[in-house]
PAZAPA-4460 file (N, C-alpha, C; in steps of 0.05 Angstrom, whole numbers, plus 32768, in hexadecimal, padded with zeros to 4 digits):
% residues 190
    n_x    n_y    n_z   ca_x   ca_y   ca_z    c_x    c_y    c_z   seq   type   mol
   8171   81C4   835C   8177   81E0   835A   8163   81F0   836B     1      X     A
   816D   8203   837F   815D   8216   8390   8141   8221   8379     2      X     A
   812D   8226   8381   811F   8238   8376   8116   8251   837E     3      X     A
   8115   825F   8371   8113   8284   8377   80F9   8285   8389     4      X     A
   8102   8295   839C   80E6   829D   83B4   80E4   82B9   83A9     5      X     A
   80CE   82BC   83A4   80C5   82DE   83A8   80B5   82E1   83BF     6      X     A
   80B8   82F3   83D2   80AE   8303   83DE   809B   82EE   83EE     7      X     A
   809C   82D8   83FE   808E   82C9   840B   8091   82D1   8425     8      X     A
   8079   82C7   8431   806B   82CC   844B   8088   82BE   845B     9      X     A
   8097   82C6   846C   80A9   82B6   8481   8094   829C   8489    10      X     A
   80A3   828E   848D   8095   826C   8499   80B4   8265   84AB    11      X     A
   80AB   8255   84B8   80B7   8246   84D3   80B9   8231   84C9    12      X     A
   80C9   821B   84CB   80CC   81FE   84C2   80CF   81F4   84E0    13      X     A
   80BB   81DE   84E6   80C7   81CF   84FC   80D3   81AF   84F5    14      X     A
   80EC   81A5   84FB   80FA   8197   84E9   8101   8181   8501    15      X     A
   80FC   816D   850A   8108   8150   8518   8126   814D   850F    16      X     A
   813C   8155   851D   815A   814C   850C   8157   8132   8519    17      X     A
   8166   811B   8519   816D   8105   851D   817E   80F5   8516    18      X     A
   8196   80F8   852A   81B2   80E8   8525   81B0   80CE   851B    19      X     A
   81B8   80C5   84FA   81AE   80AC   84F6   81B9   8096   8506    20      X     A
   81B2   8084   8505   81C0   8061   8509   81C3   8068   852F    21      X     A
   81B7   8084   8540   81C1   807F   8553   81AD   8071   8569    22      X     A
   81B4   8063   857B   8199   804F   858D   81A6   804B   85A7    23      X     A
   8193   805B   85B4   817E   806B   85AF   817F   807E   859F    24      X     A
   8167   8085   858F   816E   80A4   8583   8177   80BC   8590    25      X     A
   817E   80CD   8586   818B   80DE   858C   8180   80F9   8579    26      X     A
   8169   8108   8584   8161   8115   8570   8159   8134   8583    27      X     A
   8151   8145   856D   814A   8162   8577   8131   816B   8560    28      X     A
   8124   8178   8575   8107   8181   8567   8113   81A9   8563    29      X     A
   8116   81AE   8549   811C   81CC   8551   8107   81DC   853C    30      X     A
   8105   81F6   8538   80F3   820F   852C   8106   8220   851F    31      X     A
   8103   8223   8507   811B   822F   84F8   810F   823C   84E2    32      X     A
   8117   825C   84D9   810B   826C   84CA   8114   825F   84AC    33      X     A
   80FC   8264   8496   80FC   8250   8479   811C   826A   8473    34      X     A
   8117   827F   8477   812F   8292   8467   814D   8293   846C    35      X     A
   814D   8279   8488   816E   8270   8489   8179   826F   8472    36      X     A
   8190   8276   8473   81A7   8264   845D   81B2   8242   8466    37      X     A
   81B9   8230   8451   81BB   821A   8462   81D8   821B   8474    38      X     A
   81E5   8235   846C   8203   823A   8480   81F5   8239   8499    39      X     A
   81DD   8252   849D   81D9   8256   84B5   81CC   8242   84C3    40      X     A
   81BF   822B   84AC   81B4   8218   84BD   81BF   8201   84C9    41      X     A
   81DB   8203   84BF   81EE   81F7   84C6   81F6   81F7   84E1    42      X     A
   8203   8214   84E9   820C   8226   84FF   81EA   821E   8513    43      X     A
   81D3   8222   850E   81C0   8217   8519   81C4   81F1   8523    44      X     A
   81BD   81E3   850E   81C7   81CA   850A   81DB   81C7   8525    45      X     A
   81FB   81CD   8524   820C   81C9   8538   8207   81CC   8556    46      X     A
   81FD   81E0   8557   81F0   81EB   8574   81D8   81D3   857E    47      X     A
   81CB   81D5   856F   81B1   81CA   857C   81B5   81A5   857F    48      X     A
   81C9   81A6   8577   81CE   8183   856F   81F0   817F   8585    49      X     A
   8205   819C   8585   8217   819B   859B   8234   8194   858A    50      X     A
   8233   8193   8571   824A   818F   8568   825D   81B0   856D    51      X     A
   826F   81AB   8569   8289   81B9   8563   828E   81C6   8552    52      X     A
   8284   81C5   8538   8291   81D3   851D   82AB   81D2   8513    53      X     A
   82BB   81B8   851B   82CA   81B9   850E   82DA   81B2   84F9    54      X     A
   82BC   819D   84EF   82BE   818C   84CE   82A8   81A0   84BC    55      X     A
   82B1   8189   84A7   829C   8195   848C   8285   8186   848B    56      X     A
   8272   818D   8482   825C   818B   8485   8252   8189   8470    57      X     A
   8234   8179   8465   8223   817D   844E   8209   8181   8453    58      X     A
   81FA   818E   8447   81D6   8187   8440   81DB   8175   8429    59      X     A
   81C6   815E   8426   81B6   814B   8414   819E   8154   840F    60      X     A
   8199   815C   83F6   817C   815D   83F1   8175   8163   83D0    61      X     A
   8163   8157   83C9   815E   8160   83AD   8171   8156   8395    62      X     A
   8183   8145   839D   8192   8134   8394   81AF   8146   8386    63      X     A
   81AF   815C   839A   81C8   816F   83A0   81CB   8170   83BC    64      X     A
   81EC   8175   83C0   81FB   8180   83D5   8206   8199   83DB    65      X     A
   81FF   81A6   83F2   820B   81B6   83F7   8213   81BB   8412    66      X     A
   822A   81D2   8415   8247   81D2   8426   824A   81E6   841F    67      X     A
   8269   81DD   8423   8284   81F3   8426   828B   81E2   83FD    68      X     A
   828B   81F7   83EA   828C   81EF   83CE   82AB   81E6   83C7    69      X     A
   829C   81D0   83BD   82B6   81BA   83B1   82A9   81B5   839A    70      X     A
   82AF   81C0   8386   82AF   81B5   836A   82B2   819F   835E    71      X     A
   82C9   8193   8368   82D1   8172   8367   82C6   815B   8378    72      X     A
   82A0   8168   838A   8293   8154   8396   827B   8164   838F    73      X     A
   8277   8176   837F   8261   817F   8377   8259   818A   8390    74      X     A
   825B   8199   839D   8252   81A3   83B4   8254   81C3   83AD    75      X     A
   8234   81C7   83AE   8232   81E7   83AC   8230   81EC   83CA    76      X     A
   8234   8209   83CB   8235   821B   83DF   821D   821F   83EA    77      X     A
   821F   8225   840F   8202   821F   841B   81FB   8239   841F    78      X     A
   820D   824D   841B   820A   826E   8423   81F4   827B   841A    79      X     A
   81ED   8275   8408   81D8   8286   83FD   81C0   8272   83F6    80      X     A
   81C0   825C   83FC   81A4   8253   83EB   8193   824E   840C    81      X     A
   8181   8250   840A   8170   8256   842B   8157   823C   8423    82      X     A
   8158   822F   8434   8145   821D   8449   8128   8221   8433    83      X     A
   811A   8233   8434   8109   823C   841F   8101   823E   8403    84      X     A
   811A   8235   83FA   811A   8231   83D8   8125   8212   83D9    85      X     A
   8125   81FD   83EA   8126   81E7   83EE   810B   81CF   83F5    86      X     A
   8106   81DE   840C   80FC   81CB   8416   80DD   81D9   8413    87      X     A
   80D1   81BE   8408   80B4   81C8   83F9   8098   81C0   840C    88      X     A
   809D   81BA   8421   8089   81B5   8433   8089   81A0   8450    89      X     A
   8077   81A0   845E   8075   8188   8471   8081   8172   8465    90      X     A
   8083   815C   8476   8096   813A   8471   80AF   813E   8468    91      X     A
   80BC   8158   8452   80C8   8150   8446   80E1   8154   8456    92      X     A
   80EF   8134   844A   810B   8133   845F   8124   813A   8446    93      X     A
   813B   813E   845A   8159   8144   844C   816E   813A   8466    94      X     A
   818E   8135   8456   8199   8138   8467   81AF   8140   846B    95      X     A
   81BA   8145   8481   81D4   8154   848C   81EF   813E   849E    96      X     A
   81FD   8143   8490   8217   813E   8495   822A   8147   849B    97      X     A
   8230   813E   84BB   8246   814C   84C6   8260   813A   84CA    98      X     A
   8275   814A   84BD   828F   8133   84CB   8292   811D   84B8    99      X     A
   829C   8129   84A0   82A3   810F   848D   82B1   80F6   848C   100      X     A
   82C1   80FC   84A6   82D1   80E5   84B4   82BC   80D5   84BF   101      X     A
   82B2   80E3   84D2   82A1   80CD   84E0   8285   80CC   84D9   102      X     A
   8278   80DC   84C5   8264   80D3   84B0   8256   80DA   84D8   103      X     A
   8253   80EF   84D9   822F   80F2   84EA   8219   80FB   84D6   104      X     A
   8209   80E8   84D6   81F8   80EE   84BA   81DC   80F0   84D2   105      X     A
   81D0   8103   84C0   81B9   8116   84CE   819D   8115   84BE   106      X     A
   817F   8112   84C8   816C   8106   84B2   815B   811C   84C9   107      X     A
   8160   812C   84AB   8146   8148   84B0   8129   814E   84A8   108      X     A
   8114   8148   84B6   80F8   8144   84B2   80EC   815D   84B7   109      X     A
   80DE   8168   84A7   80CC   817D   84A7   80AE   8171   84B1   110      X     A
   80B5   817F   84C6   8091   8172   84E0   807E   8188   84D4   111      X     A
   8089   81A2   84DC   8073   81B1   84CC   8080   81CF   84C2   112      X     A
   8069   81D2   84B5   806D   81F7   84AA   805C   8209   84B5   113      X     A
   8061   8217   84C0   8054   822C   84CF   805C   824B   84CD   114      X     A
   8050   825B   84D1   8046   8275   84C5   8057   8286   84DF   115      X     A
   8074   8296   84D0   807E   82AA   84ED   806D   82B1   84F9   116      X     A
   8074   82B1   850B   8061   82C3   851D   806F   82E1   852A   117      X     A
   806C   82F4   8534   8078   830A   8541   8076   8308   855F   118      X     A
   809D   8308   8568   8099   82FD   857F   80A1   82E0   858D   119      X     A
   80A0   82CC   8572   80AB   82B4   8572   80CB   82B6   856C   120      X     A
   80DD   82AB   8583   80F7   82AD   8579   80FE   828C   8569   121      X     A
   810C   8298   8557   8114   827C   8542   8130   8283   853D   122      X     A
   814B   8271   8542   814A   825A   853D   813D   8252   8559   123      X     A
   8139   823A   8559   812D   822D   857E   812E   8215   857B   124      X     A
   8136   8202   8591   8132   81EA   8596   811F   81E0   85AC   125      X     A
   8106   81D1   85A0   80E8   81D0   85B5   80EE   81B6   85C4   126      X     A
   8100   81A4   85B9   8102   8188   85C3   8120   8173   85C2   127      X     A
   8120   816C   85CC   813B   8154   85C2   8142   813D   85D3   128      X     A
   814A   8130   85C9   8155   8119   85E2   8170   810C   85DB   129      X     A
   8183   810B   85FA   819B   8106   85EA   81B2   810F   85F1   130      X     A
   81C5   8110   85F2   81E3   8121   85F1   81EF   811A   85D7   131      X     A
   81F7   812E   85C5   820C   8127   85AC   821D   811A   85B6   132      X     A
   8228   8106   859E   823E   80F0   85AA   8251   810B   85A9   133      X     A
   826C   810B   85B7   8285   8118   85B3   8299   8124   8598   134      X     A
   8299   8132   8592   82A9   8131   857A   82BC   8126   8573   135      X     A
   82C6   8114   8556   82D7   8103   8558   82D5   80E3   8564   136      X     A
   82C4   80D9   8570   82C0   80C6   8581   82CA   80A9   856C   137      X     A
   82B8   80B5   854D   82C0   809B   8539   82A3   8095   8528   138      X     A
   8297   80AB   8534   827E   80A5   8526   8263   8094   8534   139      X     A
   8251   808D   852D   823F   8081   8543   8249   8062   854D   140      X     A
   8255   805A   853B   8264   8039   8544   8275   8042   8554   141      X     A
   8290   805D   8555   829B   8065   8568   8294   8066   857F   142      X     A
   827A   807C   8581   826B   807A   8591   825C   806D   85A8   143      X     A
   825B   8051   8596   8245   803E   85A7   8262   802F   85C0   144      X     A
   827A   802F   85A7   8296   802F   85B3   8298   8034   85D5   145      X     A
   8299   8052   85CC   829A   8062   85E2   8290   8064   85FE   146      X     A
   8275   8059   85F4   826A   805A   8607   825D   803F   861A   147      X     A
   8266   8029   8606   826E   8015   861C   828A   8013   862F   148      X     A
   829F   8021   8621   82B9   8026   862F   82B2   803D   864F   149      X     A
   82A0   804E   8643   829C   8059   8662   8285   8052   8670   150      X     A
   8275   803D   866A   8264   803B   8678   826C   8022   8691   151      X     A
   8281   800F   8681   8291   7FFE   868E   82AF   8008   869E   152      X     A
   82A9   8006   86B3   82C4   8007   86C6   82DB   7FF5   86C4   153      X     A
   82D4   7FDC   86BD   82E3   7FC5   86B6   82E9   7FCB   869A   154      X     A
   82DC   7FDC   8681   82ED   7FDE   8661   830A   7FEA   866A   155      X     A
   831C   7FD5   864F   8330   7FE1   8650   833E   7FF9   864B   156      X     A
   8328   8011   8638   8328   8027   8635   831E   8037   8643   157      X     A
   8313   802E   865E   82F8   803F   8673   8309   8056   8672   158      X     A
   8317   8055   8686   8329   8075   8691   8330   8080   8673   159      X     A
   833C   8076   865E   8349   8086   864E   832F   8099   8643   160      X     A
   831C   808D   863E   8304   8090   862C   82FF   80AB   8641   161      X     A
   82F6   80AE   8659   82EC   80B8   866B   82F8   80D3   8670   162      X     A
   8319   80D4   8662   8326   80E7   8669   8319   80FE   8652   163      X     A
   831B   80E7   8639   831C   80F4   8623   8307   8107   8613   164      X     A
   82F5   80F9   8626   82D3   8105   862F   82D3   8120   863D   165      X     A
   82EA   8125   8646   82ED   8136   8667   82DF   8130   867D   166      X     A
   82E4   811F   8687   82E3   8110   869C   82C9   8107   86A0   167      X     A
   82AC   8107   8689   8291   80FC   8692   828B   8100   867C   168      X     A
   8272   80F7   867A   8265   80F1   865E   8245   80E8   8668   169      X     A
   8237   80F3   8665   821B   80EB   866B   820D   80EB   8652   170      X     A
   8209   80D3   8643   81F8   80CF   8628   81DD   80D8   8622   171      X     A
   81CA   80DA   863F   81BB   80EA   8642   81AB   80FF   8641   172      X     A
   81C4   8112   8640   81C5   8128   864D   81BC   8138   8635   173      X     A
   81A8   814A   863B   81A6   816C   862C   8198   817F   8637   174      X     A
   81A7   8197   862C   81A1   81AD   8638   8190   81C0   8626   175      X     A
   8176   81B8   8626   8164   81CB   8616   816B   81EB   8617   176      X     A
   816B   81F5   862B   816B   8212   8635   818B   8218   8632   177      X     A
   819C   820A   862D   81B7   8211   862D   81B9   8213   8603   178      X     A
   81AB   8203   85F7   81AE   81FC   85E8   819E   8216   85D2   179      X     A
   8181   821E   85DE   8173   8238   85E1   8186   8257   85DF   180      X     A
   8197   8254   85F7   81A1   8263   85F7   81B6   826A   85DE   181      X     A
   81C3   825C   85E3   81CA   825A   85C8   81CA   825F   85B0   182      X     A
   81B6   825C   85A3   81A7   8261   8591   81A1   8270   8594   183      X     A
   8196   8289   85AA   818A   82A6   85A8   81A2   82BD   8596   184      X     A
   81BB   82A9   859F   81D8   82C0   859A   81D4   82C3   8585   185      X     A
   81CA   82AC   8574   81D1   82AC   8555   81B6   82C2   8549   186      X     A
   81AE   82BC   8559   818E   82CF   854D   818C   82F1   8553   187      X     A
   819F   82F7   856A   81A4   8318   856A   81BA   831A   8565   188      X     A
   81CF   8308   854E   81E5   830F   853C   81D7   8314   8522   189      X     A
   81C0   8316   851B   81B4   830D   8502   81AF   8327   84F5   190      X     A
***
């Protein structure tokens, strides 16, 4: 159960996300205000990690779920309970689930707590390594799939895989400052 904040000092959470079971990892270092809601940390969550938004999603933590509310999976609503009446300090991890089909399961580490500052923009992403697999791909076993089909010229799926990618796929690849940007939109919609 959330517990009641009165009137606390704003804090910054800096949180390690990390795509489970993926290898190499596949992770992002980001800075996120404690007074999010977990909707908004969601809409954060997607951006900074490159998904789509177009599955359902969970937080794990505290040995409750929350989402989009389903009564018949016990899933309360993420709208209103905020990051801050959760999560009770440094180490402590939770996690996020995107894509119940393909189960992208997400292991969220609190690195540190730190004191707003005026002037610091938050949400922010300081680090990451990686390209999100594709949406839909099948999950990280899809994934690993995938990307021996395009890494090989000779798989029998190369071209199909390649199309379906739009025409490249660099596993690599991220765009901190694209990803930055991003995230500013959400912060002068606020």
């Amino acid at each position: 159960m959330p517990r009641k904040i009165e009137s606390v000092p704003p804090v910054i959470y800096q949180i390690k996300v990390t795509l489970k079971d993926s290898k190499p990892p596949i992770w992002r270092r980001i800075q996120v205000r404690g007074d999010v809601t977990l909707a908004q940390f969601h809409t954060i969550l997607q951006l900074v990690m490159g998904w789509g938004d177009y599955h359902l999603h969970a937080f794990r933590l505290g040995g409750m779920e929350y989402g989009q509310p389903e009564p018949e999976l016990r899933m309360r609503s993420d709208k209103s309970v905020k990051l801050n009446q959760l999560i009770p300090g440094e180490k402590f991890k939770f996690q996020y689930e995107y894509d119940f089909g393909d189960s992208w399961d997400h292991m969220l580490e609190v690195e540190k707590v730190l004191p707003a500052e005026p002037g610091v923009h938050t949400p922010s992403c300081l680090a990451g390594k990686r390209a999100c697999p594709p949406e839909d791909v099948g999950g990280v076993w899809g994934y690993i799939e995938f990307l021996e089909a395009i890494r090989d010229p000779e798989h029998p799926e190369h071209e199909e895989q390649l199309e379906w990618a739009g025409g490249e796929f660099d596993p690599e690849a991220i765009d901190l400052d694209e990803v930055n940007r991003e995230l500013a939109k959400i912060q002068q919609t606020r």
